[in-house]
PDB file of N, CA, C and O in Angstrom:
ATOM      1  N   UNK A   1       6.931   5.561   2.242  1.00  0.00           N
ATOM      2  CA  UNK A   1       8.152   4.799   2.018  1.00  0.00           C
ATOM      3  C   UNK A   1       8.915   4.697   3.340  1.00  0.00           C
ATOM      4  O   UNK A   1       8.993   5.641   4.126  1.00  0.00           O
ATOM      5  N   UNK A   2       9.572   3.286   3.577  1.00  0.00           N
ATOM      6  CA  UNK A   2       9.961   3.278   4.954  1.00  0.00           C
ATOM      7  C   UNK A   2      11.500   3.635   5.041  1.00  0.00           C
ATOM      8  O   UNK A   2      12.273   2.978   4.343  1.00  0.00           O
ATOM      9  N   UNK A   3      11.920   4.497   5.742  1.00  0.00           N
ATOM     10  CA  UNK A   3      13.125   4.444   6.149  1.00  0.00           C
ATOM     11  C   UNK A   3      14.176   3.807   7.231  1.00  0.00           C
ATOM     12  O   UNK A   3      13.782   2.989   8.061  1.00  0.00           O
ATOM     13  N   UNK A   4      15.718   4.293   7.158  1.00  0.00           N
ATOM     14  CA  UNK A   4      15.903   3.335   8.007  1.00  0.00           C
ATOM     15  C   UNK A   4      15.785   3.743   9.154  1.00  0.00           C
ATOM     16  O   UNK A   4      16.221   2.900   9.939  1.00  0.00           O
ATOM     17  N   UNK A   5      15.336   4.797   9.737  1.00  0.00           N
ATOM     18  CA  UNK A   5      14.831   5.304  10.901  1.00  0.00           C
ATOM     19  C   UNK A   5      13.385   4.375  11.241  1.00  0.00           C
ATOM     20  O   UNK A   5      13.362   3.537  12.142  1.00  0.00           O
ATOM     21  N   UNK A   6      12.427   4.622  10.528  1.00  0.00           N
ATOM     22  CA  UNK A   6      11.551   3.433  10.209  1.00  0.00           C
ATOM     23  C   UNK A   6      11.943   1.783  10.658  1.00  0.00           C
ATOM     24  O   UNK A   6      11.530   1.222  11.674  1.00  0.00           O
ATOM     25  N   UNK A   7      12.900   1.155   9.553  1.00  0.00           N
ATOM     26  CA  UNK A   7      13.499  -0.300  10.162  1.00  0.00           C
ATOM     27  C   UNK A   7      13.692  -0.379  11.075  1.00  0.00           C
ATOM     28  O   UNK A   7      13.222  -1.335  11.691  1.00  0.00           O
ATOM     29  N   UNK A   8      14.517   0.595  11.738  1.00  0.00           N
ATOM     30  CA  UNK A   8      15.554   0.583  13.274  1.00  0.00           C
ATOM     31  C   UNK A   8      14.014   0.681  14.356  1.00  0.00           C
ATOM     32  O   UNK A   8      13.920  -0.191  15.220  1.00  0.00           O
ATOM     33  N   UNK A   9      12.790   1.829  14.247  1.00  0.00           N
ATOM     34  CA  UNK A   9      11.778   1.330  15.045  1.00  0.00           C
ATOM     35  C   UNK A   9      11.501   0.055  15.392  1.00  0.00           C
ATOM     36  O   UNK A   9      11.520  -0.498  16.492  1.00  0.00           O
ATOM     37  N   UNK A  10      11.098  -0.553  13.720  1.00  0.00           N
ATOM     38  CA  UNK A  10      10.580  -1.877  13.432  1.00  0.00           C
ATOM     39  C   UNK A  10      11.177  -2.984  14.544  1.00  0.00           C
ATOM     40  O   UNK A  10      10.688  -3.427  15.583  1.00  0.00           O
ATOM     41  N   UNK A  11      12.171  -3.177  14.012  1.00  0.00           N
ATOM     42  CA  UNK A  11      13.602  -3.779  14.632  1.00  0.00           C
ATOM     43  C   UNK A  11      13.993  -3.663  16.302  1.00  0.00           C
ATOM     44  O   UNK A  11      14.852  -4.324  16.886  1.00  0.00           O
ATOM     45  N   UNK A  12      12.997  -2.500  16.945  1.00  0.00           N
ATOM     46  CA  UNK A  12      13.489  -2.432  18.270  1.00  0.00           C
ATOM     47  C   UNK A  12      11.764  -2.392  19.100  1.00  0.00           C
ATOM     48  O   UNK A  12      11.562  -1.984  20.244  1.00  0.00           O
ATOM     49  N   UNK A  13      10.799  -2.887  18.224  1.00  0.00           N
ATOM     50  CA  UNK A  13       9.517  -3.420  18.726  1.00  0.00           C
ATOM     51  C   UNK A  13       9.550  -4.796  19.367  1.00  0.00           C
ATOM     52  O   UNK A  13       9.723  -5.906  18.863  1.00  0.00           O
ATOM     53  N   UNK A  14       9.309  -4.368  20.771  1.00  0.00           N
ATOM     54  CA  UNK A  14       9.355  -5.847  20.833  1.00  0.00           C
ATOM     55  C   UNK A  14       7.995  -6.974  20.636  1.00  0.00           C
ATOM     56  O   UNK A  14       8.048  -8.174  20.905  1.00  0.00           O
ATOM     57  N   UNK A  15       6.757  -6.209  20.079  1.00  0.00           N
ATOM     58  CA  UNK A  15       5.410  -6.867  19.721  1.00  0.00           C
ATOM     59  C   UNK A  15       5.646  -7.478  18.646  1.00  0.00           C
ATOM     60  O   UNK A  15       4.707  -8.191  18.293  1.00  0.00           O
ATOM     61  N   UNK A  16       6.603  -7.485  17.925  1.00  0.00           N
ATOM     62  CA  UNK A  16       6.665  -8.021  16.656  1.00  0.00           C
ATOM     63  C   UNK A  16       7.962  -9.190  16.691  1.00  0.00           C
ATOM     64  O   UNK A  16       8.411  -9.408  17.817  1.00  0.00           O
ATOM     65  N   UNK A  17       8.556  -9.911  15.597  1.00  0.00           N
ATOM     66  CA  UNK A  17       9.208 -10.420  15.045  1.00  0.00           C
ATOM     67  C   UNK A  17      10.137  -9.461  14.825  1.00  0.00           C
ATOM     68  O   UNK A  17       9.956  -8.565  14.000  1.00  0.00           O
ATOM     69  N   UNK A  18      11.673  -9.622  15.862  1.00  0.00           N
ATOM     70  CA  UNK A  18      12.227  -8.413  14.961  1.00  0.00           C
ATOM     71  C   UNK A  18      13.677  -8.654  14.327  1.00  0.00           C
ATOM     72  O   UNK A  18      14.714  -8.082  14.663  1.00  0.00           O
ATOM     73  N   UNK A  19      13.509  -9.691  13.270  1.00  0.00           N
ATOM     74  CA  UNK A  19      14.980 -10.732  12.469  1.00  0.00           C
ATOM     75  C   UNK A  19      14.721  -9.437  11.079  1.00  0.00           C
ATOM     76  O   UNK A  19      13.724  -9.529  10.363  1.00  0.00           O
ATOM     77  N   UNK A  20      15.778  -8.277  10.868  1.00  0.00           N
ATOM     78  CA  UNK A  20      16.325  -7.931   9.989  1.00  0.00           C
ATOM     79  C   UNK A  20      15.893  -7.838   8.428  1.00  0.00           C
ATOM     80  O   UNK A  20      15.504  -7.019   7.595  1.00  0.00           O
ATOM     81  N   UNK A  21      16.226  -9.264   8.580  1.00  0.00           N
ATOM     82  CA  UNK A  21      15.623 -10.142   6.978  1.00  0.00           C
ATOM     83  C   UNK A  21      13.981  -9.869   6.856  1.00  0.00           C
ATOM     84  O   UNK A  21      13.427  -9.288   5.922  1.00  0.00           O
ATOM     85  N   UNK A  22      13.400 -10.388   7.938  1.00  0.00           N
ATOM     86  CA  UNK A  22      11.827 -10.597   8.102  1.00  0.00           C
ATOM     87  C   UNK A  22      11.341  -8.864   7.761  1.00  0.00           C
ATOM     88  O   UNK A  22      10.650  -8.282   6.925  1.00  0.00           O
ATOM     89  N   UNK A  23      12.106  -8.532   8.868  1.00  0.00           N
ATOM     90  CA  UNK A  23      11.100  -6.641   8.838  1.00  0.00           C
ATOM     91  C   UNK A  23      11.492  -6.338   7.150  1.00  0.00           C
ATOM     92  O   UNK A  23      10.617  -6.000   6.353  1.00  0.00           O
ATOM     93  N   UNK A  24      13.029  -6.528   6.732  1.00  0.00           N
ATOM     94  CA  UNK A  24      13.088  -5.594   5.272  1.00  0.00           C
ATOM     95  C   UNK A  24      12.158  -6.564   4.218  1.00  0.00           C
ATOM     96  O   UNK A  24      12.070  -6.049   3.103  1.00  0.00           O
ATOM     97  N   UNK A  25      11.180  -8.363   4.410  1.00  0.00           N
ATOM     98  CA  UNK A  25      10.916  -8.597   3.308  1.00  0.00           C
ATOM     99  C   UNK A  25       9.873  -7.935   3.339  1.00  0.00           C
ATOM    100  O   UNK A  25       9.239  -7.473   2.390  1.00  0.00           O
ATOM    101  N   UNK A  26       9.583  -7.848   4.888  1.00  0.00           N
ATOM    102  CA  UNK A  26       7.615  -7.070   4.758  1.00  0.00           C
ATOM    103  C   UNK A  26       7.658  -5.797   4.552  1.00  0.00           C
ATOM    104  O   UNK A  26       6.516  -5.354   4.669  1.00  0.00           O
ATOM    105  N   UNK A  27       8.605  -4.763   4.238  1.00  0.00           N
ATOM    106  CA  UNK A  27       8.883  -3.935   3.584  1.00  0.00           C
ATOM    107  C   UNK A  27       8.734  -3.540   1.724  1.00  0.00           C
ATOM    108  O   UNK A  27       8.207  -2.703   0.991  1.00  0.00           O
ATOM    109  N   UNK A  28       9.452  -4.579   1.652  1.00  0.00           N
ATOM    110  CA  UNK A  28       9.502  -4.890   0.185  1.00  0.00           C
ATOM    111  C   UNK A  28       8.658  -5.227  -0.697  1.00  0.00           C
ATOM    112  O   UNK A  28       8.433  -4.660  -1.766  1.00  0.00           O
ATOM    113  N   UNK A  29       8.138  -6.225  -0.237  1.00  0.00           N
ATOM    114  CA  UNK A  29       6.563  -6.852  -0.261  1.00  0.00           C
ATOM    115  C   UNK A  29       5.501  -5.725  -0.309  1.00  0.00           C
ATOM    116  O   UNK A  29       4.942  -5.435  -1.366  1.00  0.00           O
ATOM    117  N   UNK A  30       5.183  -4.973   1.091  1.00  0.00           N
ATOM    118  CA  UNK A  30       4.694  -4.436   0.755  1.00  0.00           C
ATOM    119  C   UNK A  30       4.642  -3.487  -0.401  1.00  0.00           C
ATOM    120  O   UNK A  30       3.611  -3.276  -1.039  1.00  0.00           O
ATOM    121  N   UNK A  31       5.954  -2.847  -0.677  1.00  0.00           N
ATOM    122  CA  UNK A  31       5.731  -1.620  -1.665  1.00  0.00           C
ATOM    123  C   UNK A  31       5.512  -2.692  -3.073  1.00  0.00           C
ATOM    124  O   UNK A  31       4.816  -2.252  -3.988  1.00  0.00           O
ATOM    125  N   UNK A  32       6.031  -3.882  -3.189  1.00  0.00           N
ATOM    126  CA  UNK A  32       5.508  -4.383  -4.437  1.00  0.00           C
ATOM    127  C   UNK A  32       3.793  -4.989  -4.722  1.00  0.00           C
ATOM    128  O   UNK A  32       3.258  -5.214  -5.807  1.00  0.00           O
ATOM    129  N   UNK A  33       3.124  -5.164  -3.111  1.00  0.00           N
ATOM    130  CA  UNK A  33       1.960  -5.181  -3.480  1.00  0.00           C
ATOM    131  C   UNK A  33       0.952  -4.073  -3.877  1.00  0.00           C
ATOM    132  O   UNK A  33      -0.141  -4.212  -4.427  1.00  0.00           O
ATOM    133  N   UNK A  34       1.774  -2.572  -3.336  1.00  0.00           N
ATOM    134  CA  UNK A  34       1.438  -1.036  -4.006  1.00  0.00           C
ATOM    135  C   UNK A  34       1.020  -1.473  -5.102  1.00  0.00           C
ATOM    136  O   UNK A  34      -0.118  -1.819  -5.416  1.00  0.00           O
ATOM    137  N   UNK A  35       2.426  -1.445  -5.982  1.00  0.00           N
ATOM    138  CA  UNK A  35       2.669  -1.347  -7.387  1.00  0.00           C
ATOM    139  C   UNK A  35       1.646  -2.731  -7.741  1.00  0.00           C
ATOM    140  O   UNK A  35       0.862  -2.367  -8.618  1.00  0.00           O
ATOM    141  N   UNK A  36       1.520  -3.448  -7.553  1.00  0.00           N
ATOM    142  CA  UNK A  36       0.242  -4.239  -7.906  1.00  0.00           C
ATOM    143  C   UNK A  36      -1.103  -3.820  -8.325  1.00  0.00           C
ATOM    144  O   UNK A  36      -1.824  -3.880  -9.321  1.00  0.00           O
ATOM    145  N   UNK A  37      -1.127  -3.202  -6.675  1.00  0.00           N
ATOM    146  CA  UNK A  37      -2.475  -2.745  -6.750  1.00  0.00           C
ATOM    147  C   UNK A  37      -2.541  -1.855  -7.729  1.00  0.00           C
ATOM    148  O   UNK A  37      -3.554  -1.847  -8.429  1.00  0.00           O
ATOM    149  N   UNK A  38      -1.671  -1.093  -7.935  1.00  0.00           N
ATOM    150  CA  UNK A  38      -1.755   0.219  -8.785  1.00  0.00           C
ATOM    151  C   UNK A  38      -1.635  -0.310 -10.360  1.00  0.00           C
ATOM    152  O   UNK A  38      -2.010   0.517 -11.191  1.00  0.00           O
ATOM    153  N   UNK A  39      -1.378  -1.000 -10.637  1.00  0.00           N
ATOM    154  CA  UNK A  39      -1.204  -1.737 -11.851  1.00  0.00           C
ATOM    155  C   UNK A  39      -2.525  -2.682 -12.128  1.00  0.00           C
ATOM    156  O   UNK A  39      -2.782  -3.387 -13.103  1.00  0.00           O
ATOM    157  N   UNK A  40      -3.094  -2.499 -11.204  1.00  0.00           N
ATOM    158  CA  UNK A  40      -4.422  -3.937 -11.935  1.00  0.00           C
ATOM    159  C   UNK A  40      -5.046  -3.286 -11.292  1.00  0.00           C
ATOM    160  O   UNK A  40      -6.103  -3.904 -11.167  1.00  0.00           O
ATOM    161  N   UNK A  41      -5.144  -1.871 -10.456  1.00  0.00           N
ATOM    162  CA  UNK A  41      -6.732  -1.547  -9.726  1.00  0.00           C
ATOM    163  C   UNK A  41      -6.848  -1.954  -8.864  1.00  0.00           C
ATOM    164  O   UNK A  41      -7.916  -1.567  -8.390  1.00  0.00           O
ATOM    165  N   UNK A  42      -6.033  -3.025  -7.830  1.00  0.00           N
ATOM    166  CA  UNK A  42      -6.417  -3.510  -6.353  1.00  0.00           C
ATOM    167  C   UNK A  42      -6.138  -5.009  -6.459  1.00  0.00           C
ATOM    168  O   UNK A  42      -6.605  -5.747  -7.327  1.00  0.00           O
ATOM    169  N   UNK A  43      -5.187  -5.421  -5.309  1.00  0.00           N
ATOM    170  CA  UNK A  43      -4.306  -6.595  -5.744  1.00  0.00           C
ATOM    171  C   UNK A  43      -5.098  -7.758  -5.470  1.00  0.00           C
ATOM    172  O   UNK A  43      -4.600  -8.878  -5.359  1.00  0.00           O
ATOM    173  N   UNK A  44      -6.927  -7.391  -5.306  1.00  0.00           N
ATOM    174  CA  UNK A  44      -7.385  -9.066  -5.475  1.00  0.00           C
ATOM    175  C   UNK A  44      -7.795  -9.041  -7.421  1.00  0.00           C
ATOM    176  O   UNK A  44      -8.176  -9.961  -8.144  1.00  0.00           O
ATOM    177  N   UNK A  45      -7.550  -7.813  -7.689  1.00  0.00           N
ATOM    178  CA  UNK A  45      -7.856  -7.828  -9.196  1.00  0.00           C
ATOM    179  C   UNK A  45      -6.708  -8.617  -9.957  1.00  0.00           C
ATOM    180  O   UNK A  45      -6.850  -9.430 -10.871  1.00  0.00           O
ATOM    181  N   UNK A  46      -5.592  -8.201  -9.389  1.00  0.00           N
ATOM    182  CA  UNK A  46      -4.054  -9.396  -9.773  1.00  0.00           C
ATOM    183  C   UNK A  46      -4.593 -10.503  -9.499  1.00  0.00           C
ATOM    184  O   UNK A  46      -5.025 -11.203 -10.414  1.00  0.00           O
ATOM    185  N   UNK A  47      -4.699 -10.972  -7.935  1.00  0.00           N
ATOM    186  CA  UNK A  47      -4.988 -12.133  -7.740  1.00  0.00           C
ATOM    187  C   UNK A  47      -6.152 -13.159  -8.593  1.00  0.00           C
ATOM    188  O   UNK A  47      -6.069 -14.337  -8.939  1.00  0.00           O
ATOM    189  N   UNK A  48      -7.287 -12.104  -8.759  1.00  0.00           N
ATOM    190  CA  UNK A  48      -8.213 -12.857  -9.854  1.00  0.00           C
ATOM    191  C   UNK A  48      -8.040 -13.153 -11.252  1.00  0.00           C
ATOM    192  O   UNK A  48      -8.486 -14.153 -11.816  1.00  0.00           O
ATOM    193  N   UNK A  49      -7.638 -12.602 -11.569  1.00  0.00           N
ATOM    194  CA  UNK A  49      -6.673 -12.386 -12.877  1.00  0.00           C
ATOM    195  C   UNK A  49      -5.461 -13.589 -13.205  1.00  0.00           C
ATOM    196  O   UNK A  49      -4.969 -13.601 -14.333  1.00  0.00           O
ATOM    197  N   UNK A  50      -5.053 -14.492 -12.278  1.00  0.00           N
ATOM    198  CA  UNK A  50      -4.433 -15.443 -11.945  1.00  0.00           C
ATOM    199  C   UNK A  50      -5.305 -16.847 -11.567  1.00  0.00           C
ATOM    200  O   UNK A  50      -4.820 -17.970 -11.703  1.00  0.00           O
ATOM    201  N   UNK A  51      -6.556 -16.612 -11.112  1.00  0.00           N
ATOM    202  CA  UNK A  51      -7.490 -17.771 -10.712  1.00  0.00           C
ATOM    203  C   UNK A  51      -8.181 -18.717 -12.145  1.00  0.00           C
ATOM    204  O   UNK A  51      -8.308 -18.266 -13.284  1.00  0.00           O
ATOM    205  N   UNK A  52      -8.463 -19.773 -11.789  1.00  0.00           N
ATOM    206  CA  UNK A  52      -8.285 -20.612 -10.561  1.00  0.00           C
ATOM    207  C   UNK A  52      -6.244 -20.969 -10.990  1.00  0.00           C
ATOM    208  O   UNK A  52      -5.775 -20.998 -12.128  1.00  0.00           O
ATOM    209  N   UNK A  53      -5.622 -21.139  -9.955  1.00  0.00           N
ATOM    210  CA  UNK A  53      -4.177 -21.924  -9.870  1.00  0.00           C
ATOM    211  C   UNK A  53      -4.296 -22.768  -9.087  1.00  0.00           C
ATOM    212  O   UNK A  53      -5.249 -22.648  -8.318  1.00  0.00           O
ATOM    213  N   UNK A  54      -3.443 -23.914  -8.943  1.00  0.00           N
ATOM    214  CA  UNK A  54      -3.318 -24.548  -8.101  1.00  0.00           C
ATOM    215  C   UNK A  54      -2.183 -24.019  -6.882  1.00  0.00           C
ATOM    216  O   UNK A  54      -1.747 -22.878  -7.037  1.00  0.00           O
ATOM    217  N   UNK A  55      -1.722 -24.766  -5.748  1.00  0.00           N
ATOM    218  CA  UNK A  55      -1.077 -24.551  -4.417  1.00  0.00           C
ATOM    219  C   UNK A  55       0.487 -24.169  -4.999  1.00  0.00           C
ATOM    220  O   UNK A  55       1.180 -23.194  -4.710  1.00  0.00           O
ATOM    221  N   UNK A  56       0.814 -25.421  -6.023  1.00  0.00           N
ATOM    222  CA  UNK A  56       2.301 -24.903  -6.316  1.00  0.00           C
ATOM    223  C   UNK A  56       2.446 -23.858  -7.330  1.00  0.00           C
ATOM    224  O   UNK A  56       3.383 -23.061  -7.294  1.00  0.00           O
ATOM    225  N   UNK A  57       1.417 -23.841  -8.358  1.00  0.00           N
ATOM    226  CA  UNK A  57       1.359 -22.812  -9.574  1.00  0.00           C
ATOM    227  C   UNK A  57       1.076 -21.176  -8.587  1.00  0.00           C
ATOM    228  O   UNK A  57       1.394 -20.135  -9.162  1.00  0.00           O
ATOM    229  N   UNK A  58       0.501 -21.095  -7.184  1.00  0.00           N
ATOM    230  CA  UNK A  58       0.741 -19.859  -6.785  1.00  0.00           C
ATOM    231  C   UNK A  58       1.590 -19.441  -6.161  1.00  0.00           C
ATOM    232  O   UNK A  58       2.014 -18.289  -6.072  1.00  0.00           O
ATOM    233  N   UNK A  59       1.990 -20.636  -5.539  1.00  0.00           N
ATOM    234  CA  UNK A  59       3.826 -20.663  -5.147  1.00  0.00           C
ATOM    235  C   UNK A  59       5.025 -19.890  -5.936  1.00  0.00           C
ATOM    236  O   UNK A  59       5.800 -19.082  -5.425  1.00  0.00           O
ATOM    237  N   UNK A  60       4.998 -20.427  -7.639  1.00  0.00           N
ATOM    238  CA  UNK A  60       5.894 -19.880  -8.896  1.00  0.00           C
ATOM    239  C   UNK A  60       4.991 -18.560  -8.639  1.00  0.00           C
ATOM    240  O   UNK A  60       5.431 -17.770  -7.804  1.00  0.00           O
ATOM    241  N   UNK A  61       3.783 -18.252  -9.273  1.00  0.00           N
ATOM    242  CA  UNK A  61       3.779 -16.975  -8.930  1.00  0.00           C
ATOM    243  C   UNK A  61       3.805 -16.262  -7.909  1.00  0.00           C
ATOM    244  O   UNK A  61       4.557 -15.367  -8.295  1.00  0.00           O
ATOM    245  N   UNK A  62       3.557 -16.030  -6.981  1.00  0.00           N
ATOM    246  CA  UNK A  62       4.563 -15.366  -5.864  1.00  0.00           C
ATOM    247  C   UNK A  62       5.460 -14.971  -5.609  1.00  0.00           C
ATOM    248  O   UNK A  62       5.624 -13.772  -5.387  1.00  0.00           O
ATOM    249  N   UNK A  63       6.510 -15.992  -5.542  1.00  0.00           N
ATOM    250  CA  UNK A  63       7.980 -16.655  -6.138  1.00  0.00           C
ATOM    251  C   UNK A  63       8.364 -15.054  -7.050  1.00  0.00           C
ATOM    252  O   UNK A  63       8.993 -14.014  -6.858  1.00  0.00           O
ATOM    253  N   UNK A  64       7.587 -15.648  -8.023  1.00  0.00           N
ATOM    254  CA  UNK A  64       7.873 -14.749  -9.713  1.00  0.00           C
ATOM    255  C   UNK A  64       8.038 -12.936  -9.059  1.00  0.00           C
ATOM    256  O   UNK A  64       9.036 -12.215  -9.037  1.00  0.00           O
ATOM    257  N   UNK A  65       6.602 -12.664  -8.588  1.00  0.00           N
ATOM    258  CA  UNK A  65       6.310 -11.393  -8.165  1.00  0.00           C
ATOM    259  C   UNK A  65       6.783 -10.741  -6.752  1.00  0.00           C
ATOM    260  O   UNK A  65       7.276  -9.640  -6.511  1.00  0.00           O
ATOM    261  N   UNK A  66       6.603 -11.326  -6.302  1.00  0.00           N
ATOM    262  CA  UNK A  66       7.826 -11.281  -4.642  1.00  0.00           C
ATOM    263  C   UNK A  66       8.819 -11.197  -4.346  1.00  0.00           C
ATOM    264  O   UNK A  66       9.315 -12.260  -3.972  1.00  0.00           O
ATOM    265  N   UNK A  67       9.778  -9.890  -4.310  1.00  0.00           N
ATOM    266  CA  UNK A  67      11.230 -10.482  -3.719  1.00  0.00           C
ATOM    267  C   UNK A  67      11.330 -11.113  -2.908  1.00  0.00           C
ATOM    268  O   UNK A  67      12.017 -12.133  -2.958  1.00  0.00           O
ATOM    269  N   UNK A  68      10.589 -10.679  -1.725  1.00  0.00           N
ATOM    270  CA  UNK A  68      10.798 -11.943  -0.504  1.00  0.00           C
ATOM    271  C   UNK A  68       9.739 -12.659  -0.429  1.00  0.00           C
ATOM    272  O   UNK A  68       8.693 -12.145  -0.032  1.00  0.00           O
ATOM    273  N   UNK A  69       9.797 -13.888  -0.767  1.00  0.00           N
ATOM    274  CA  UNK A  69       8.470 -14.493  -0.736  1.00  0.00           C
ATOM    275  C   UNK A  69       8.104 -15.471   0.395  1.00  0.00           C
ATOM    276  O   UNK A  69       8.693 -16.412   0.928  1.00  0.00           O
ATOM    277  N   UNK A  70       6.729 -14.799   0.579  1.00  0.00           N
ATOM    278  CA  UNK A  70       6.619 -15.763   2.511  1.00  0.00           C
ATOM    279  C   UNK A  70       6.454 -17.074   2.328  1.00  0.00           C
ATOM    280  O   UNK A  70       6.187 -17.493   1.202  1.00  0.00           O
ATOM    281  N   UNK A  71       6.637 -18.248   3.814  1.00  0.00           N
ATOM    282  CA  UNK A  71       6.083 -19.100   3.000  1.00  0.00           C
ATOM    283  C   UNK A  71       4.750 -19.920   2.818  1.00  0.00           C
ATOM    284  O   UNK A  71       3.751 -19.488   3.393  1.00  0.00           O
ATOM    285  N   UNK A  72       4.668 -20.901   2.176  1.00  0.00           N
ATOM    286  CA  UNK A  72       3.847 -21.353   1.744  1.00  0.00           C
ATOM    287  C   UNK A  72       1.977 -20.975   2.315  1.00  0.00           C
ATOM    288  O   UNK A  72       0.961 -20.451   1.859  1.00  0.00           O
ATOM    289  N   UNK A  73       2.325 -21.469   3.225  1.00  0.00           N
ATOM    290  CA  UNK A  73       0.821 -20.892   4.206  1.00  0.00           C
ATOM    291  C   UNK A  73       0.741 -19.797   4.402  1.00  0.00           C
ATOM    292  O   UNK A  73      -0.404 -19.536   4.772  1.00  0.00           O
ATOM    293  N   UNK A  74       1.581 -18.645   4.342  1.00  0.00           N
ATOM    294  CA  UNK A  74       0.917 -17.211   4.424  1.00  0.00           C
ATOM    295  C   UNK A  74       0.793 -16.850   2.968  1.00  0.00           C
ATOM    296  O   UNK A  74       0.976 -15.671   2.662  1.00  0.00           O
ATOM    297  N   UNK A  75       0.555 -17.573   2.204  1.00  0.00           N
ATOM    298  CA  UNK A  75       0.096 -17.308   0.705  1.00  0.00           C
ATOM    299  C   UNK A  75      -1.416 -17.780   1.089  1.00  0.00           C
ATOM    300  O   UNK A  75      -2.441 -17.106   0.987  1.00  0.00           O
ATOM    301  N   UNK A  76      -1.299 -18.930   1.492  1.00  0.00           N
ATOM    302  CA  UNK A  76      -2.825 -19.352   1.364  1.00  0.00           C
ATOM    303  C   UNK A  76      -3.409 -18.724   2.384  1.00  0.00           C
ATOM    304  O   UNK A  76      -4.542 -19.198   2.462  1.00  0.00           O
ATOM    305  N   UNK A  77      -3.258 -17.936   3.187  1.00  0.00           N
ATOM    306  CA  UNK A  77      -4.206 -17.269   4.546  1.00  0.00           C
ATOM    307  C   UNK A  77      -4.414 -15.739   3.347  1.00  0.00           C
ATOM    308  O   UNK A  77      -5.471 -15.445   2.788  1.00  0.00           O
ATOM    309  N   UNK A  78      -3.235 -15.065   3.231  1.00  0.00           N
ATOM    310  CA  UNK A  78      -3.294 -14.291   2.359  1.00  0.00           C
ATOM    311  C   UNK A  78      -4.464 -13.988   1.194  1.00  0.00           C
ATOM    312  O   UNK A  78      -5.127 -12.955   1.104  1.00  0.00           O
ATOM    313  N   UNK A  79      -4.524 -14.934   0.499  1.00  0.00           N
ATOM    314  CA  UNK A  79      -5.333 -15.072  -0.644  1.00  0.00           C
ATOM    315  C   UNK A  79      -6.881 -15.218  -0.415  1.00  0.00           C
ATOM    316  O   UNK A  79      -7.799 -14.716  -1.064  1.00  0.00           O
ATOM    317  N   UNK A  80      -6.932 -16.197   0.894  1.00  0.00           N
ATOM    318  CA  UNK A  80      -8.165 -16.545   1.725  1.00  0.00           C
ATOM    319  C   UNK A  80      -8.808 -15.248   2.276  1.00  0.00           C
ATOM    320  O   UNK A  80     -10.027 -15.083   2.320  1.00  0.00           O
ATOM    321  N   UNK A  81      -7.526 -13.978   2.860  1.00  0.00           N
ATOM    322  CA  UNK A  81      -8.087 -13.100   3.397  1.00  0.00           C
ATOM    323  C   UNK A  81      -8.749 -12.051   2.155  1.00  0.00           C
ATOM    324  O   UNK A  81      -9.668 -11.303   2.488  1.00  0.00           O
ATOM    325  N   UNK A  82      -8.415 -12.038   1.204  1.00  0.00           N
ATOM    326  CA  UNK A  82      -8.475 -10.926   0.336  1.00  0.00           C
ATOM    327  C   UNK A  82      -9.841 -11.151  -0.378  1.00  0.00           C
ATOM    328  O   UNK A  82     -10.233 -10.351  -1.228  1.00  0.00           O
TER     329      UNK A  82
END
């Protein structure tokens, strides 16, 4: 679990993106793709479990399951990678 000792690293990397908003959604995100995984066995088992959708129907879900939800194209690289 990240703390804000953790963020404040994040936040003072300069290899990364370091906008506040961005570091706490990939935070968030992540611990909700945990609980995914841990809930279906491994989050391409969610993801399959959802197939076939179309571009905007994985958009709403995302949307749905995501507090911060990235956009559009890092869903589809995402999904592509998994």
């Amino acid at each position: 679990k990240y703390t804000e000792k953790d963020r404040a690293r994040l936040l003072a990397d300069a290899g990364i993106i370091r906008n506040r908003l961005k570091v706490n959604a990939a935070i968030v995100n992540a611990q909700r793709i945990l609980d995914l995984k841990k809930e279906h066995g491994s989050f391409k088992n969610w993801l399959d479990a959802h197939h076939p959708l179309t571009k905007d129907e994985w958009t709403k879900l995302f949307k749905k399951n995501l507090t911060q939800y990235p956009p559009r194209y890092s869903v589809i690289h995402m999904t592509h990678a998994i």
